[in-house]
C-alpha positions as CSV (number, residue, x, y, z in Angstrom):
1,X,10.5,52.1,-10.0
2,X,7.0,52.1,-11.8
3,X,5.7,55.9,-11.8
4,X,9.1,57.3,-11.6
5,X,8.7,61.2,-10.6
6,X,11.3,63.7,-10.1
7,X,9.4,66.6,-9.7
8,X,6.4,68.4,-8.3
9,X,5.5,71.4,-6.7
10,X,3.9,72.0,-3.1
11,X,2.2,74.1,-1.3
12,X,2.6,74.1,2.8
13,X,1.5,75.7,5.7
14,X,2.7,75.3,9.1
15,X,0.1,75.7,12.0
16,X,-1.6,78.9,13.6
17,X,-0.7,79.2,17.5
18,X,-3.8,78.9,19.7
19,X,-5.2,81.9,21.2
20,X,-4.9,82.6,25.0
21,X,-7.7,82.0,27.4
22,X,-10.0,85.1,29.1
23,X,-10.9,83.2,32.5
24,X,-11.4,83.9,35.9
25,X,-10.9,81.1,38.8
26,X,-14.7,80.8,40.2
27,X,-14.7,77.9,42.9
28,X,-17.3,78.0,45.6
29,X,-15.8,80.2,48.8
30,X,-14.1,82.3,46.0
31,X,-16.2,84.1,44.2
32,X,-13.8,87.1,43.1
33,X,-10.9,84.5,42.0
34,X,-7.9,86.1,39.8
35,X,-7.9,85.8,36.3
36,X,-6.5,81.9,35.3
37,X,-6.6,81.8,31.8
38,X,-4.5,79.5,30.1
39,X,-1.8,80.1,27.0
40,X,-2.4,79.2,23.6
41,X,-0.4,76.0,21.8
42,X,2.5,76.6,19.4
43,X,1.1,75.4,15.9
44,X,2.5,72.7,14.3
45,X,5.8,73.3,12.0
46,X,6.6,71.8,8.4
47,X,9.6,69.6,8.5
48,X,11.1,67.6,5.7
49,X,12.8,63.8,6.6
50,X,14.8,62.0,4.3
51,X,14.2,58.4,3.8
52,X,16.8,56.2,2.3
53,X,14.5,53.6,1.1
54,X,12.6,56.4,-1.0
55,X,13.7,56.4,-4.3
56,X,11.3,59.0,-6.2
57,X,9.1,61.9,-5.3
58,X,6.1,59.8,-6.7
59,X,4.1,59.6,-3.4
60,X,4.3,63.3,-3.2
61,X,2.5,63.6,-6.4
62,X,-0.5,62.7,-5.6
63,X,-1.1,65.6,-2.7
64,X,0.1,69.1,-3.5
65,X,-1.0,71.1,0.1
66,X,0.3,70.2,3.3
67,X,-0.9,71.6,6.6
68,X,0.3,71.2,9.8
69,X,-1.8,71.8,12.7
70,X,-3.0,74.6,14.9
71,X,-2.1,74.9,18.6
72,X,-5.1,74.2,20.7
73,X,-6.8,77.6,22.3
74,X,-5.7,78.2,26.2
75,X,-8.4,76.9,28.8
76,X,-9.5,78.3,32.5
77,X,-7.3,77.0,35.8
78,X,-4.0,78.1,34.0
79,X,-4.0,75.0,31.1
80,X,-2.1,75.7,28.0
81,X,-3.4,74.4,24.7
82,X,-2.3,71.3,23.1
83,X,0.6,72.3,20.6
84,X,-0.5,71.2,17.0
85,X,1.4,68.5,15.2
86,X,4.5,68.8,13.0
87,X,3.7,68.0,9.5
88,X,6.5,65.3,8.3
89,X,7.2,65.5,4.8
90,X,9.6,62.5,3.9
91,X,11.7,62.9,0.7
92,X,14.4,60.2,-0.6
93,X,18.5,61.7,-0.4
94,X,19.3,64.1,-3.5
95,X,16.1,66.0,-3.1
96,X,16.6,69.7,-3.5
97,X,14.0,72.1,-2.2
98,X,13.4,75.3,-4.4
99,X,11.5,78.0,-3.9
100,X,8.8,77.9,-6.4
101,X,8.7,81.2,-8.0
102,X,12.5,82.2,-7.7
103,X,14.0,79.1,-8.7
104,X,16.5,79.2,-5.2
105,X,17.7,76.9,-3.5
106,X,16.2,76.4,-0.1
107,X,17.7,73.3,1.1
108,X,19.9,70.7,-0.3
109,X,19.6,66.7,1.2
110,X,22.5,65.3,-0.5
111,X,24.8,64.2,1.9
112,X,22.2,60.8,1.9
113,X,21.7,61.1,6.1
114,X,18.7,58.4,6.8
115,X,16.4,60.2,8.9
116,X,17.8,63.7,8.6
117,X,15.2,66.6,9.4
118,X,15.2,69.9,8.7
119,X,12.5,72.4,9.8
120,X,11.4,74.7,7.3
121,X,8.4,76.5,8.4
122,X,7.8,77.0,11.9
123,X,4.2,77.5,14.0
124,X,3.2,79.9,14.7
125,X,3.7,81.0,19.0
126,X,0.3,80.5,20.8
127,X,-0.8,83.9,23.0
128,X,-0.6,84.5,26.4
129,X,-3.9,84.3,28.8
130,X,-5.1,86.9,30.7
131,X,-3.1,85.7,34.3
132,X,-0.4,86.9,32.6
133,X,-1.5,90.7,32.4
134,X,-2.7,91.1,35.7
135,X,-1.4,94.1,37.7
136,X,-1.9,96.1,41.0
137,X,-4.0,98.6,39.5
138,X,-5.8,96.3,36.2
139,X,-7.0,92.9,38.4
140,X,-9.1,91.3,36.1
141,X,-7.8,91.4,32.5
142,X,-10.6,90.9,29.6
143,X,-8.1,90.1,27.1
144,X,-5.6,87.8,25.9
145,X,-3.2,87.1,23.3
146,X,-4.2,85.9,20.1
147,X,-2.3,83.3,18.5
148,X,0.3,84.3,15.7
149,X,0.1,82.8,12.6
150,X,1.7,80.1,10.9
151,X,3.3,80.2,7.6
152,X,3.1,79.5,3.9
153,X,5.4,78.5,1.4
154,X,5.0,77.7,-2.6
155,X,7.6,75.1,-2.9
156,X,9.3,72.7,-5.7
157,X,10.8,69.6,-5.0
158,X,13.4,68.2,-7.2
159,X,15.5,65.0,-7.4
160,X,18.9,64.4,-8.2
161,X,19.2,60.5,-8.1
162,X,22.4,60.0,-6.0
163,X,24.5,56.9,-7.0
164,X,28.3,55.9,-7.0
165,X,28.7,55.3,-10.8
166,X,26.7,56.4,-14.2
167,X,25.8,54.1,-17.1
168,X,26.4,56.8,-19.9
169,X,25.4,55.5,-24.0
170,X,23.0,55.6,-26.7
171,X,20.2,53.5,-26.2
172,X,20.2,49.8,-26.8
173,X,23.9,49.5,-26.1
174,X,22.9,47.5,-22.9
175,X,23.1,49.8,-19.9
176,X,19.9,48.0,-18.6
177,X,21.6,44.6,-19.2
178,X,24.5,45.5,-17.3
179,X,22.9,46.7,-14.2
180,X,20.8,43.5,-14.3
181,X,23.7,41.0,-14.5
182,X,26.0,43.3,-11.7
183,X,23.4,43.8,-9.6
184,X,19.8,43.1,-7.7
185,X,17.9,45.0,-10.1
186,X,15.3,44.3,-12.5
187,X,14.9,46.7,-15.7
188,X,13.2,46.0,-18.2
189,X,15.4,45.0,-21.0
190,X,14.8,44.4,-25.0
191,X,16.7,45.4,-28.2
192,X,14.6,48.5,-28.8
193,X,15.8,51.9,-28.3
194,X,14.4,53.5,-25.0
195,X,13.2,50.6,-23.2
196,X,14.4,52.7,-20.0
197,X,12.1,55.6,-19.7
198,X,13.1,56.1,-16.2
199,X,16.8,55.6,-14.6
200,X,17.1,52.3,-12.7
201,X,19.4,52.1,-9.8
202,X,21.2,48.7,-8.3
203,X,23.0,47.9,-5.5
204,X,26.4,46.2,-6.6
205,X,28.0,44.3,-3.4
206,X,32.0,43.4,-3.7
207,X,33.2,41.5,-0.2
208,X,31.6,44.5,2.4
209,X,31.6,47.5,0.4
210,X,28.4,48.7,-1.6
211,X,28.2,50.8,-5.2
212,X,25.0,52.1,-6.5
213,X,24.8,51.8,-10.3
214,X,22.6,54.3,-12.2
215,X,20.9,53.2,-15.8
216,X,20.3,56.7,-16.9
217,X,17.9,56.6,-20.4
218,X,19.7,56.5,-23.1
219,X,21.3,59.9,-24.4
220,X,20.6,60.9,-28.3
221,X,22.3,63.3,-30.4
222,X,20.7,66.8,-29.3
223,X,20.0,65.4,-25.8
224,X,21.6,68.4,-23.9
225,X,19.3,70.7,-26.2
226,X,16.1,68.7,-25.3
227,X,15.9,66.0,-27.7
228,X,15.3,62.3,-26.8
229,X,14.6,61.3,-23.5
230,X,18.3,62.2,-22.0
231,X,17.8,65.9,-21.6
232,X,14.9,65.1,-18.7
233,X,17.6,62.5,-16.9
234,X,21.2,64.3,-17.6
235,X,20.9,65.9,-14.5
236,X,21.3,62.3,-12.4
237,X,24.5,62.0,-13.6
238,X,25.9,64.8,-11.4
239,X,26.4,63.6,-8.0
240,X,27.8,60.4,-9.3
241,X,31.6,59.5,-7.9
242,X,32.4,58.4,-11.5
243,X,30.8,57.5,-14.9
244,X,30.9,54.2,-17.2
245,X,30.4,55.3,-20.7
246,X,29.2,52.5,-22.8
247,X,30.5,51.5,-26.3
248,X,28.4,49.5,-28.6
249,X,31.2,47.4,-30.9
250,X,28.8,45.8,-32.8
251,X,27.9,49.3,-34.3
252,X,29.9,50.4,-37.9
253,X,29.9,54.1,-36.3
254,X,31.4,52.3,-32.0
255,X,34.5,54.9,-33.6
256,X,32.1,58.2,-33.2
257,X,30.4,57.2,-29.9
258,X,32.9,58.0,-27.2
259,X,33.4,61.5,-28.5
260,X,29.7,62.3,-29.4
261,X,28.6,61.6,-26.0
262,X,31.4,64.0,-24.6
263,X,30.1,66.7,-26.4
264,X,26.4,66.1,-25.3
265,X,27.7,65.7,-21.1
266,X,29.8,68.6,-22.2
267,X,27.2,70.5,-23.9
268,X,25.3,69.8,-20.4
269,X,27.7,70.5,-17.8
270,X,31.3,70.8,-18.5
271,X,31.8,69.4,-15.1
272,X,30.6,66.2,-15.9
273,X,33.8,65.3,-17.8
274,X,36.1,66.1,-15.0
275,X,34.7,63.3,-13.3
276,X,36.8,60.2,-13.0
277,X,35.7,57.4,-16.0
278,X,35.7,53.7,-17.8
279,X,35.2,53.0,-21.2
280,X,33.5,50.0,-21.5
281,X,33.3,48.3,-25.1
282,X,30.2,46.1,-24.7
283,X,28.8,43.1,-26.4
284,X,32.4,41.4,-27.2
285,X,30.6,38.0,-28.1
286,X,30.0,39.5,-31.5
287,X,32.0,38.2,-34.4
288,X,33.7,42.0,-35.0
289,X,33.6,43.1,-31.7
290,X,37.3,42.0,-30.9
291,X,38.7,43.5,-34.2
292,X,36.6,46.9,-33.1
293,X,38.2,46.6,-29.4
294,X,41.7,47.2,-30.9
295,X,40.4,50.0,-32.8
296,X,38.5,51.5,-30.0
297,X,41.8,51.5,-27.6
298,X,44.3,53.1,-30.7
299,X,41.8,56.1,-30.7
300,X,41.8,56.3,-27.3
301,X,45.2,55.0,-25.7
302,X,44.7,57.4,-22.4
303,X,41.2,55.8,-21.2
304,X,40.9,52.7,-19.2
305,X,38.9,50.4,-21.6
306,X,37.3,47.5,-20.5
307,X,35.6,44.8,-22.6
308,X,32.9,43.4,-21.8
309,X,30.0,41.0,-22.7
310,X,26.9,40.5,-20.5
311,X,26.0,37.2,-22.2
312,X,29.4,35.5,-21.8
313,X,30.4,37.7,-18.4
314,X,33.3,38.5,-20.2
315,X,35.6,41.0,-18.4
316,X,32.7,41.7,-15.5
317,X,35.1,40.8,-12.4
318,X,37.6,43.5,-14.1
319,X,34.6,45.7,-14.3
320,X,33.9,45.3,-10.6
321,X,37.2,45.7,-9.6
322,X,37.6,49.2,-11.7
323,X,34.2,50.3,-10.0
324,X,35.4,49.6,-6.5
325,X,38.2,51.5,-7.2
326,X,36.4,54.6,-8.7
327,X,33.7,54.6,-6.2
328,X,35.7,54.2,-3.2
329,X,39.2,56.6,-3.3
């Protein structure tokens, strides 16, 4: 997911409607013919599609003013003008369209419908031609409709990545690992704190039912204030069904980590901790890992804790199981 964006602002327009025609029908033999002119095209509208295999606003990023186009002017004989094309702006599920200036919340594509549409500004309605205002007394009409215009919106586009269940941890406890050995992804992994700079989603297959994963960045201390890299990323936690939080026990502090990163979700969005959740004690190949499992479940008897060991695949089929469960009720 190289260029990761999930944000930008826009500004559209949907099309002007084409004017009506002044005509008159001339044809040899008729040389005081009727008025004939033709209407004006509706202009084009704006419509937003959502595309499943999206995954980041990054190819909106590089054009900021979309236009659709104007109806086509009215012509002689009667002949309406070509309506102008519908500008298709295509945006991955959990995109929420703001208004720019106010902050609200124009539309909201989570429900993750492939190829849902939703018309936001509409063309503008093309004028009538002068047949239209012919009359017993006014026979030839030197006027027509203009076309009305379209409209303009200052917009900004936000994304809420939309998966099943949310890798939650400090970095380099080995969210990235995880959702490489459970899944099709590819992170980048190494033992460096924030080697993910963007979240990572996977698709985790178990018999024919499908989970999406989320590697969210690693949360710090202060994250919900705006330090680190997990204040920016907090926010695709939301629509998940549950959340993994991720337990380092080959860390002398694995005690504190549960409960600091409760107070930064909380800190955040107190909703987040209603969600449904595992509590997964990683890297149990270590020497003291075992010794800090037992630890970890006496300070927290009422969790579901899971070991687990990415190099050794320790306790992954239980892991699986507990995610098919959570995703799924």
């Amino acid at each position: 997911m190289q260029g990761f964006i999930d944000e930008t602002r826009l500004e559209v327009y949907s099309g002007e409607g084409g004017a009506g025609c002044v005509s008159f029908r001339r044809e040899k033999y008729v040389p005081q013919g009727g008025p004939d002119g033709g209407d004006g095209g509706r202009g084009g509208n704006v419509v937003f599609q959502v595309k499943n295999n999206l995954k980041t606003l990054v190819h909106l990023n590089r054009k900021h003013v979309y236009r659709a186009k104007n109806g086509q002017g009215g012509m002689g004989r009667r002949m309406h003008g070509k309506n102008g094309e519908d500008i298709i702006i295509e945006v991955p599920p959990g995109t929420i369209v703001r208004d720019y200036q106010t902050s609200e919340v124009l539309k909201d594509f989570s429900e993750n419908v492939d190829g849902e549409q939703w018309v936001f500004l509409r063309g503008g309605n093309g004028g009538q031609g002068n047949w239209h205002f012919r009359t017993a007394r006014r026979q030839t009409p030197r006027f027509a409709q203009p076309g009305t215009p379209g409209e303009y919106a200052e917009i900004k586009l936000e994304l809420n990545l939309i998966a099943d269940i949310g890798f939650v941890g400090f970095p380099s406890v080995g969210k990235s690992s995880l959702l490489k050995a459970l899944t099709n992804a590819n992170p980048k992994v190494a033992s460096y704190p924030f080697t993910t700079k963007i979240p990572n989603l996977g698709m985790l297959r178990i018999g024919e039912k499908d989970i999406v994963l989320a590697d969210i960045p690693g949360i710090i201390e202060g994250a919900s204030h705006g330090l680190g890299l997990g204040f920016r990323f907090l926010k695709h936690i939301a629509r998940t069904a549950g959340l993994a939080f991720m337990i380092d026990l080959g860390e002398e502090d694995f005690h504190d980590t549960y409960a600091k990163l409760l107070v930064e979700l909380k800190e955040y969005n107190p909703d987040l901790l209603d969600k449904p959740r595992l509590l997964l004690g990683t890297k149990m190949d270590l020497d003291v890992a075992k010794d800090n499992l037992v630890k970890l479940q006496e300070l927290y008897p009422e969790e579901h804790v899971i070991p687990i060991s990415v190099f050794s695949r320790e306790g992954l089929d239980e892991l699986k199981m507990a995610m098919l469960k959570m995703a799924h009720k």
